[in-house]
C-alpha positions as CSV (number, residue, x, y, z in Angstrom):
1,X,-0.3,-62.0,54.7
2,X,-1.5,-58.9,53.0
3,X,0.5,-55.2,53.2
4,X,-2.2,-53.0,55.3
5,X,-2.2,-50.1,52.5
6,X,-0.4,-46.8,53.8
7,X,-2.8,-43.7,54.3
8,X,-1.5,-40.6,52.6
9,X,-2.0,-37.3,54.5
10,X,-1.9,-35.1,51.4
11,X,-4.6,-32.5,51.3
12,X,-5.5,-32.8,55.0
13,X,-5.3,-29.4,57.1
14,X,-4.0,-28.4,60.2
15,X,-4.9,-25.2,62.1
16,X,-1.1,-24.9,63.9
17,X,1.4,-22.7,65.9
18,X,4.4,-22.0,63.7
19,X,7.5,-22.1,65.8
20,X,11.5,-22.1,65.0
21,X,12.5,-21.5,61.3
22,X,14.6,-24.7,60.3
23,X,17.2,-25.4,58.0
24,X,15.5,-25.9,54.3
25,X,13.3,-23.0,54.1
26,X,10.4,-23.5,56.1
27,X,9.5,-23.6,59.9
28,X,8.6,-26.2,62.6
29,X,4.8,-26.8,63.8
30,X,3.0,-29.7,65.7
31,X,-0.1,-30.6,65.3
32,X,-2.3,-31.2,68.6
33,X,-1.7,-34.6,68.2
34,X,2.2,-33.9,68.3
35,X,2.8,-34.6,64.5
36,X,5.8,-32.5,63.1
37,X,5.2,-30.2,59.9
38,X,7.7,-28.4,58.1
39,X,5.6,-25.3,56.7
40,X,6.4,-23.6,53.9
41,X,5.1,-19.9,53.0
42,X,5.1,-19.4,57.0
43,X,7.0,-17.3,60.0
44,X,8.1,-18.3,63.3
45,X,4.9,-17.0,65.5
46,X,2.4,-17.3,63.1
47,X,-1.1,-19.0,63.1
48,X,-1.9,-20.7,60.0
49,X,-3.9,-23.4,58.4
50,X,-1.3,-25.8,56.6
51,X,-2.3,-28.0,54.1
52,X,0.0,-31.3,53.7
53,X,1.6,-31.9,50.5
54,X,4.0,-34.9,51.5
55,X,3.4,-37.3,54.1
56,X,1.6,-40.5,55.3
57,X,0.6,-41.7,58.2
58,X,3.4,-43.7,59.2
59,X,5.9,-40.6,58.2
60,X,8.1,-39.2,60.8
61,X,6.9,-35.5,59.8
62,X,4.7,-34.2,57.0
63,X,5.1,-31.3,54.9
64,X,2.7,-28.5,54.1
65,X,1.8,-25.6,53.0
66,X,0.5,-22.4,55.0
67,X,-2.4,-21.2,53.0
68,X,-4.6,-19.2,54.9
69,X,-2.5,-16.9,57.3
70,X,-4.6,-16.5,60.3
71,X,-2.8,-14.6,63.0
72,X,0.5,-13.0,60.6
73,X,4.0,-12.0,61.9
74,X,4.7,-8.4,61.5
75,X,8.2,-9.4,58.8
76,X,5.2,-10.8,57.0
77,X,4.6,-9.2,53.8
78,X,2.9,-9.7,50.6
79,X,5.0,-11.5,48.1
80,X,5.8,-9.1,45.2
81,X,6.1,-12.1,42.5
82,X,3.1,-13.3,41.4
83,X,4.8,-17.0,41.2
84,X,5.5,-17.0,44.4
85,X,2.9,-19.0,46.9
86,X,1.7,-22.8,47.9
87,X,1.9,-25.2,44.9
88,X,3.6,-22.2,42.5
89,X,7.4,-21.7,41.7
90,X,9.9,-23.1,44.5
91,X,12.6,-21.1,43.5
92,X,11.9,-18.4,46.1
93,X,11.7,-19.7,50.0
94,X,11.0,-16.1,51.4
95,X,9.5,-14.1,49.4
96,X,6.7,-13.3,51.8
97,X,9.7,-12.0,54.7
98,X,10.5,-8.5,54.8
99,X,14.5,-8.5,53.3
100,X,15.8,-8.0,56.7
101,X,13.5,-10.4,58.6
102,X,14.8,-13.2,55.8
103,X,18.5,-12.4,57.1
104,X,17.4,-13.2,60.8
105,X,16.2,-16.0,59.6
106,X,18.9,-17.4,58.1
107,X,21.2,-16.1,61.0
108,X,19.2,-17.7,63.2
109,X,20.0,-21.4,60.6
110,X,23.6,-21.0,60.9
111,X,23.5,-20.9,64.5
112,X,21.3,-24.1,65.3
113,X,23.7,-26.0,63.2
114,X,26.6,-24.9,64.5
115,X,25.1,-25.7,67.8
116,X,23.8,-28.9,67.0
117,X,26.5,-30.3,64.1
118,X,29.8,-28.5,65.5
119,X,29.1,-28.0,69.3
120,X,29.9,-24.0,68.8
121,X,27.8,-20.9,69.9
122,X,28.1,-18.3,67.6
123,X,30.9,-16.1,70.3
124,X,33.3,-19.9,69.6
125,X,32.8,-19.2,66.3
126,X,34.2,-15.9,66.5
127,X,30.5,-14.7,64.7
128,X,28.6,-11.8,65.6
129,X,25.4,-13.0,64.9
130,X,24.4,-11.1,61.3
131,X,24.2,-12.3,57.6
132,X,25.8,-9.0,55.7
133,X,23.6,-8.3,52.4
134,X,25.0,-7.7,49.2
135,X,26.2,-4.5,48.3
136,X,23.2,-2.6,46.9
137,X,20.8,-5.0,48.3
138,X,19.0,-3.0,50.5
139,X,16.1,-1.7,48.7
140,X,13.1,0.0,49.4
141,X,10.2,-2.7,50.5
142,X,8.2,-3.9,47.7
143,X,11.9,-4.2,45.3
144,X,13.5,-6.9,44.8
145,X,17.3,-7.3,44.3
146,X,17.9,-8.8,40.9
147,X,20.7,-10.6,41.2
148,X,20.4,-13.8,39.4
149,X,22.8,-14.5,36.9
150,X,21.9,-17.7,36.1
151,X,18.4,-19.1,35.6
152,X,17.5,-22.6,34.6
153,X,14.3,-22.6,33.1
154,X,12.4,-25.5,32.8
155,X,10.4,-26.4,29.6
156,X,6.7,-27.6,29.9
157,X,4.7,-30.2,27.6
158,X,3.5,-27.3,25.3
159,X,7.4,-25.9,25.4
160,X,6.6,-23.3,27.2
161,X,10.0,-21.7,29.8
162,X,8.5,-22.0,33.9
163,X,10.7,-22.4,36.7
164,X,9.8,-26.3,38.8
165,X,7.3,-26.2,41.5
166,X,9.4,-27.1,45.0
167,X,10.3,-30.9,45.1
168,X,8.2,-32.1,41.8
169,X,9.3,-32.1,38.5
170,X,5.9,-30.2,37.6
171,X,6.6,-26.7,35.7
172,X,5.0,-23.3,36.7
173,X,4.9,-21.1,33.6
174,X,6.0,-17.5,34.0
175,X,6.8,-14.8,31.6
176,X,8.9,-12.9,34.2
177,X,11.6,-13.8,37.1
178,X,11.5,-10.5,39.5
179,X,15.2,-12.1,41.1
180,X,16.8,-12.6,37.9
181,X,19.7,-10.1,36.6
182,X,18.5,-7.8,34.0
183,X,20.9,-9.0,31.3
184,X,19.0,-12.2,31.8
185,X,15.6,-10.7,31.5
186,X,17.0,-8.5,28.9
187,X,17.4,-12.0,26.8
188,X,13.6,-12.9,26.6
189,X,13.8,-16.6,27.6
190,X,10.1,-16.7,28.5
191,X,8.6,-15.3,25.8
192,X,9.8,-17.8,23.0
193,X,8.8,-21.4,22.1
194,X,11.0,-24.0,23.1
195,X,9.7,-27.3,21.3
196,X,11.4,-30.2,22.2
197,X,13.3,-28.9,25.1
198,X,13.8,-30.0,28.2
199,X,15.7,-26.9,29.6
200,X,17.2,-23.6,29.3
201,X,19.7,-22.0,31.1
202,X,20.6,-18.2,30.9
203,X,23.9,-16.8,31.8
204,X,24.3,-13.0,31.9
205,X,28.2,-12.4,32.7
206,X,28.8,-9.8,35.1
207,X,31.9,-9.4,34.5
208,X,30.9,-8.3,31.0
209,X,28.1,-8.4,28.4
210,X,28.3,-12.3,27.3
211,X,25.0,-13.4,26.9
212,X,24.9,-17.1,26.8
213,X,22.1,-19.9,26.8
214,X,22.4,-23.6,27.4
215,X,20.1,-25.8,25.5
216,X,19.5,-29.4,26.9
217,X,16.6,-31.2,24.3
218,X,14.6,-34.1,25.3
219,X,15.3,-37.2,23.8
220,X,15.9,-37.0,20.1
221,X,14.9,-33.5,20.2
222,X,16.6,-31.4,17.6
223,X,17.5,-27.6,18.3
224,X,15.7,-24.9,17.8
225,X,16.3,-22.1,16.0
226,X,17.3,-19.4,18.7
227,X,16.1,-15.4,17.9
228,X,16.3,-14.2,21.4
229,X,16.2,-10.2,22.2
230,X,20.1,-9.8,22.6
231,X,23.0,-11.4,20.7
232,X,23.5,-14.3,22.6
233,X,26.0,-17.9,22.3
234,X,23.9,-20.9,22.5
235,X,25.7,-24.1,23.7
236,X,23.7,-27.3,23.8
237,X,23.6,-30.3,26.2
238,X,24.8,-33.9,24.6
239,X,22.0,-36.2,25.5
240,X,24.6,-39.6,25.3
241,X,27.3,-37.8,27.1
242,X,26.2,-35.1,29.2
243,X,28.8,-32.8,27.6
244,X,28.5,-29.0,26.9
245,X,28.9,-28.1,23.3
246,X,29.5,-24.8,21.5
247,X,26.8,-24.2,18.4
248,X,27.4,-20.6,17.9
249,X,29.6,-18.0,19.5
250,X,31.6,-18.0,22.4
251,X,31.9,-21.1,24.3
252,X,33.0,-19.3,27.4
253,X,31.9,-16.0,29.1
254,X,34.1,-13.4,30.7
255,X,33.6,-12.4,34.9
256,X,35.9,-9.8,36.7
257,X,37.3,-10.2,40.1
258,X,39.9,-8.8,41.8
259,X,40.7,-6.9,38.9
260,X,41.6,-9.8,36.3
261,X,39.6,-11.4,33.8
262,X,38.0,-14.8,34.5
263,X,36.8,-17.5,31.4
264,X,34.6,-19.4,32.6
265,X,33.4,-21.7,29.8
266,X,30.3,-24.2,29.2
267,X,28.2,-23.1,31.5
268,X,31.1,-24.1,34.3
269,X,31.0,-22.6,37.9
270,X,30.9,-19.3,38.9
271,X,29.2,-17.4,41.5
272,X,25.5,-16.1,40.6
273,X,25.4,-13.4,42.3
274,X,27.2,-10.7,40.6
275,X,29.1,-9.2,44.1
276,X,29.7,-12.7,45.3
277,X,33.1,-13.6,43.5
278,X,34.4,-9.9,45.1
279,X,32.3,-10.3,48.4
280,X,33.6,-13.7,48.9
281,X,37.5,-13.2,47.4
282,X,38.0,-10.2,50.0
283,X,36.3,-12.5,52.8
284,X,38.7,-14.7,52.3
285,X,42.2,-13.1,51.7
286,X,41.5,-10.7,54.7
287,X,40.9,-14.4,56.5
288,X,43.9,-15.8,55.2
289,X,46.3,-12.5,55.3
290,X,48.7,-14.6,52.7
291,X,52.5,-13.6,53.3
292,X,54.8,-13.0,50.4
293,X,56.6,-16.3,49.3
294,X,53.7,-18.7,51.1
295,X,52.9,-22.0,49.9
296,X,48.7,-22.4,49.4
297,X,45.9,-24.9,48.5
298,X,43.2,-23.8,46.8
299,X,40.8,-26.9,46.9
300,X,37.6,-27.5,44.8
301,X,39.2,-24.6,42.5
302,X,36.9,-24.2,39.7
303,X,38.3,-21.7,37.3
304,X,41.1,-20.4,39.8
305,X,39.3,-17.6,41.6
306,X,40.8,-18.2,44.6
307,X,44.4,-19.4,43.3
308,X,44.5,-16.2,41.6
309,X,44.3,-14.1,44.3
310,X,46.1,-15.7,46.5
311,X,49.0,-16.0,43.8
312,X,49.1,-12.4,43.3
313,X,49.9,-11.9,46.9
314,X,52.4,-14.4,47.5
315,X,54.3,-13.2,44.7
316,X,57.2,-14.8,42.8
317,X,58.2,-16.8,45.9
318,X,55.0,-18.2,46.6
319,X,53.5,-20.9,44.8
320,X,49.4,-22.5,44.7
321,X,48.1,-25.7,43.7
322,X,44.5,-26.0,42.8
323,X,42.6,-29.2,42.4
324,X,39.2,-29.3,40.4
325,X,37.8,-32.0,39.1
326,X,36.1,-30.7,36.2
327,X,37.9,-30.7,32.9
328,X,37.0,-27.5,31.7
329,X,37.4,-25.8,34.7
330,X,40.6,-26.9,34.6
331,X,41.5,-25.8,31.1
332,X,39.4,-22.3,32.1
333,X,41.3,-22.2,35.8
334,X,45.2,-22.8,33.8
335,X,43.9,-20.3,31.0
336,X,43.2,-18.1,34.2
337,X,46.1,-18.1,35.9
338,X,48.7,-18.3,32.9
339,X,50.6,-15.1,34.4
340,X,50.9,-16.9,37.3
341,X,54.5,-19.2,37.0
342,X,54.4,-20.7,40.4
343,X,50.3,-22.1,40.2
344,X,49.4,-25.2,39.2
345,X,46.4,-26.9,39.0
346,X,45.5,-30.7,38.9
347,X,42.1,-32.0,37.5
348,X,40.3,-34.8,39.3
349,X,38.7,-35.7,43.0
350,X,40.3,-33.9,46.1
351,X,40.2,-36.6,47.9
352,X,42.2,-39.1,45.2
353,X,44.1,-35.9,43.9
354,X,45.5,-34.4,47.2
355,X,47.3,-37.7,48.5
356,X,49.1,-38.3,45.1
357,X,50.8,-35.0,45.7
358,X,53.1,-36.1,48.2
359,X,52.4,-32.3,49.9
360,X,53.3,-32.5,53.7
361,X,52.9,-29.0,54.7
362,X,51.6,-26.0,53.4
363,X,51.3,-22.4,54.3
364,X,47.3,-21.9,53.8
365,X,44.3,-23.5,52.6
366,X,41.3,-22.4,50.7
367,X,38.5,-25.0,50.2
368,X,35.3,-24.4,48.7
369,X,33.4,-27.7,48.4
370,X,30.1,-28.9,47.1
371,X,27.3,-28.6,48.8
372,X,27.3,-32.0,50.8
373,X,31.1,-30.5,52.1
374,X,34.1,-32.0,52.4
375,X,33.8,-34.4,54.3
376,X,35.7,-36.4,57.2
377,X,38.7,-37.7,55.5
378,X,39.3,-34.7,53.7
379,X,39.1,-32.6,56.7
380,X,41.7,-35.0,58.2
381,X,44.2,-35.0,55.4
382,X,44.6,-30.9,55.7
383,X,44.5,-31.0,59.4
384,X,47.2,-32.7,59.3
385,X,49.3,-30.6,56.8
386,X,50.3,-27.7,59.6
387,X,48.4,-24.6,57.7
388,X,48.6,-22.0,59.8
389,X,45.3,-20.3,58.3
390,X,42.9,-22.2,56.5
391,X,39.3,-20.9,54.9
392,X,36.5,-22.8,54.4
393,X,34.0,-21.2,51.4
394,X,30.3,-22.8,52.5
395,X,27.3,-22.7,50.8
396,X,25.6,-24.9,53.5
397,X,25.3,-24.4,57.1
398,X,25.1,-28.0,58.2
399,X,27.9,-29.1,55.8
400,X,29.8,-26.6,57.1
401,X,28.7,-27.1,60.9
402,X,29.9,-30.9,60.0
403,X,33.1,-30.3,58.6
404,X,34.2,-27.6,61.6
405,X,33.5,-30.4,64.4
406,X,36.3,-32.6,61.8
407,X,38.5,-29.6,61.5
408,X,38.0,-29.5,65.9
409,X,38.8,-33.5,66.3
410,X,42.0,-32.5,64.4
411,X,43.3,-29.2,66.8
412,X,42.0,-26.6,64.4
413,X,39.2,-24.0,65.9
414,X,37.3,-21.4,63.6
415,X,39.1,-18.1,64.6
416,X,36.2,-15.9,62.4
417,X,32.9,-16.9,60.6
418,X,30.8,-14.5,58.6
419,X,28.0,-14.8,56.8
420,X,26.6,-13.0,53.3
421,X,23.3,-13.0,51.4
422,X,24.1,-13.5,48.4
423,X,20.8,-15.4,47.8
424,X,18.0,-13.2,48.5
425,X,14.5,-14.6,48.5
426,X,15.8,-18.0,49.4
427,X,16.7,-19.9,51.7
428,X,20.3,-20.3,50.9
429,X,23.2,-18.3,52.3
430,X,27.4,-18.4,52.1
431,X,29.5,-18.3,54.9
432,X,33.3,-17.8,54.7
433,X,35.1,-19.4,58.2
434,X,38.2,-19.3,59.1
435,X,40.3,-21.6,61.4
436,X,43.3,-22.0,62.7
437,X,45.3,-24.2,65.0
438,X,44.0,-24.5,68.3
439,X,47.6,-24.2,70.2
440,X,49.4,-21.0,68.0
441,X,52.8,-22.0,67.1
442,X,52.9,-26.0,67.2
C-alpha cells in the first residue's frame, strides 16, 4: 500500500482575527475553518493576512507570518530595525510593540502559565501583575535599549556575520544590531570577513572594558586573522571537543555586582543584560532576607553570583554550597568567592551532586536552572530539606509555572513573584519567585 503524500501548507494565506498573545512570541488565530496559527509579527486584535511558513495538512496548528496588517492595534508601531519583519532576523519577537505594550504582553504570558501549569492567579502568586523594565529602559519611542552584551553572529556561505532567520539555520546578513551594547557594536563584527567560520560571538563586559570574541570554524577551517576596531581577546571553539580555548589575551572577562569582581571565563554564563546580575541579585536577597550564621544552597551556580552575596550576608557563621556543573564555572565561581572561608562549591549535575552531599536541612535556597527548569525530582529533594525561604531565578514562564505546582505537591507556596525585562524586543523575560512553606513554623 502506498503512503498518500502529505500536503504542505507553506505559502498559503489566511485573512484572520489575531487573538491571545501565547507563550513563544507570537499570538493565536483560527482560520474560518478552525485551523490554529501561531502568527508572528502580529498583536492581539489585529486583522491580518498570514502567510504559513510551517505546517501541513495533517498538522495540529500551522505557523505564519502576518504580512500585510489590515486592521492594526494601536501598540502597533513601525519596527525601527530594518532586520526586523517576516522571513528576516528572529532574534527580535516585538520589535513592532510599543516598549510598554511588549511588557503587557509578556505579563499577560506569565499569567496563562501560571494558570494553566501551576494552578495560581497572579494574587496566589503574591504578583501584581507588571514586568518592571530595566533601569534606563524607558526611552523615548523610536530608541531602542541597547542592552546586549552578547551577540552570536552567525557566518554565511560568502563569510559574511547575520544573525539566523527564526527556526532555520538560514543567515540574514546585517551590518548593524540596534539591541546590541555599544561595546559590542564598538567591536565591528559585521563589517569584517569571516572565511571559514561558522560563528562569532561578542562579549562586551559590563562590569569593565574586556572585549572578547569567540571563534567557532567550520570543519577544518583555520582561524582568521582577527583586526577588529577595539583591542579585543579572541578564544576559539575546538571542533573534536567542543572546548573553549584562549588564542590571545585574556581568557576570562571581568563583571561587577554587588560590588565585587566577577571572572567569568570562556565565554561561561553570565547575564546579558548589563543591570540584570544587580536587578536580579537584589531580587533575590530582599526574597531571601539571609540571617547572619544561615546555612544556603546556591544551585545551578555558575560563577558564584549568588553564593557570593549570600555569603557576605551570613557572615563568618554562615556557610554556602554551590553546585555547577560546568568546569570552568567552577574554577571561575572558587576564584570568585576565595574570600569567602565558609563557600564551597561542587562541579557536576544537581540532581547527582545534591544527594551525595548527605545535606538534610538547610537555611535557604537559591536555584537558577536552565531553561527546561528543574524539574520534579529536584524540586522534591529541596522540599524536603525544611528551607525556610527559597528563590527560584526563571528565565521561562512555563518551566517555572511547572516547577511551582512541584514545589506546591511538596507544602511550599510562592510568597512573592516578580517579573523584569531584561530582554527587550523579545519575547523572553526573568522572573524571580519566592516560596516558602505553606504552614510557617513546621
Amino acid at each position: 500500500m502506498q503512503n498518500t503524500p502529505v500536503s504542505s501548507l507553506v505559502g498559503e494565506e489566511y485573512e484572520v482575527e489575531v487573538g491571545p498573545v501565547a507563550h513563544g512570541g507570537h499570538c493565536i488565530a483560527r482560520t474560518e475553518a478552525g485551523r490554529v496559527l501561531f502568527v508572528r509579527h502580529a498583536l492581539p486584535g489585529e486583522r491580518v493576512v498570514a502567510r504559513v511558513t510551517e505546517g501541513e495538512e495533517t498538522s495540529r496548528f500551522l505557523r505564519a507570518d502576518a504580512v500585510t496588517i489590515l486592521d492594526p492595534s494601536k501598540d502597533r508601531v513601525e519596527a525601527p530595525c530594518p532586520f526586523a519583519g517576516p522571513g528576516k532576523c528572529g532574534g527580535c519577537d516585538w520589535q513592532h510593540a510599543k516598549p510598554g505594550a511588549q511588557r503587557r504582553l509578556k505579563g499577560e504570558v506569565i499569567a496563562e502559565q501560571l494558570l494553566r501549569l501551576a494552578g495560581l492567579t497572579p494574587e496566589e502568586a503574591g504578583w501584581d501583575g507588571t514586568v518592571m523594565p530595566a533601569e534606563g529602559d524607558k526611552l523615548p519611542q523610536g530608541e531602542v535599549p541597547q542592552w546586549r552584551t552578547r551577540v552570536q553572529y552567525a557566518i554565511d556561505a560568502d563569510g559574511n556575520a547575520g544573525l539566523r532567520k527564526h527556526r532555520s539555520h538560514d543567515v540574514e546578513v546585517i551590518d548593524h544590531c540596534m539591541i546590541a551594547a555599544p561595546g559590542v557594536s564598538e567591536l565591528g563584527v559585521e563589517k569584517q570577513d569571516w572565511p571559514n567560520m561558522a560563528s562569532v560571538e561578542a562579549i562586551a563586559a559590563s562590569g569593565s572594558n574586556d572585549r572578547q570574541v569567540i571563534l567557532t570554524p567550520k570543519p577544518g577551517g583555520r582561524l582568521p586573522l582577527v583586526e577588529l576596531d577595539k583591542p579585543v581577546s579572541v578564544l576559539r571553539v575546538d571542533e573534536k571537543d567542543g572546548g573553549v580555548h584562549r588564542v590571545h589575551g585574556r581568557a576570562f572577562v571581568r563583571e561587577r555586582a554587588d560590588d565585587r569582581t566577577y571572572r567569568v571565563g570562556n565565554g561561561g554564563f553570565w547575564q546579558v543584560h548589563p543591570k540584570a546580575a544587580q536587578t536580579l541579585m537584589l531580587a533575590v536577597m530582599q526574597g531571601l532576607t539571609p540571617r547572619k550564621g544561615e546555612t544556603a544552597l546556591d544551585l545551578y551556580c555558575g560563577v558564584g553570583l549568588f553564593a557570593g552575596a549570600i555569603a557576605d550576608r551570613v557572615g563568618d557563621q554562615g556557610a554556602v554550597l554551590g553546585i555547577e556543573s560546568g568546569k570552568r564555572a567552577v574554577e571561575d565561581a572558587r576564584h570568585n568567592l576565595a574570600a569567602f572561608p565558609r563557600v564551597r562549591v561542587e562541579q557536576g549535575k544537581v540532581e547527582a551532586v545534591l544527594p551525595r552531599t548527605g545535606i538534610t536541612e538547610v537555611d535557604l535556597i537559591v536555584l537558577d536552572p536552565p531553561r527546561a527548569g528543574a524539574g520534579k525530582q529536584t524540586v522534591h529533594h529541596l522540599a524536603g530539606l525544611g528551607a525556610r525561604r527559597i528563590a527560584y531565578v526563571a528565565c521561562d514562564p512555563a518551566a517555572l509555572a511547572r516547577d511551582l505546582a512541584y514545589f506546591a505537591e511538596r507544602g511550599y507556596k510562592v510568597r512573592t513573584l516578580r517579573a523584569f525585562d531584561l530582554f527587550p524586543m523579545t519575547h523572553h523575560v526573568e522572573c524571580v519567585a519566592i516560596l516558602e512553606p505553606a504552614e510557617k513554623g513546621r
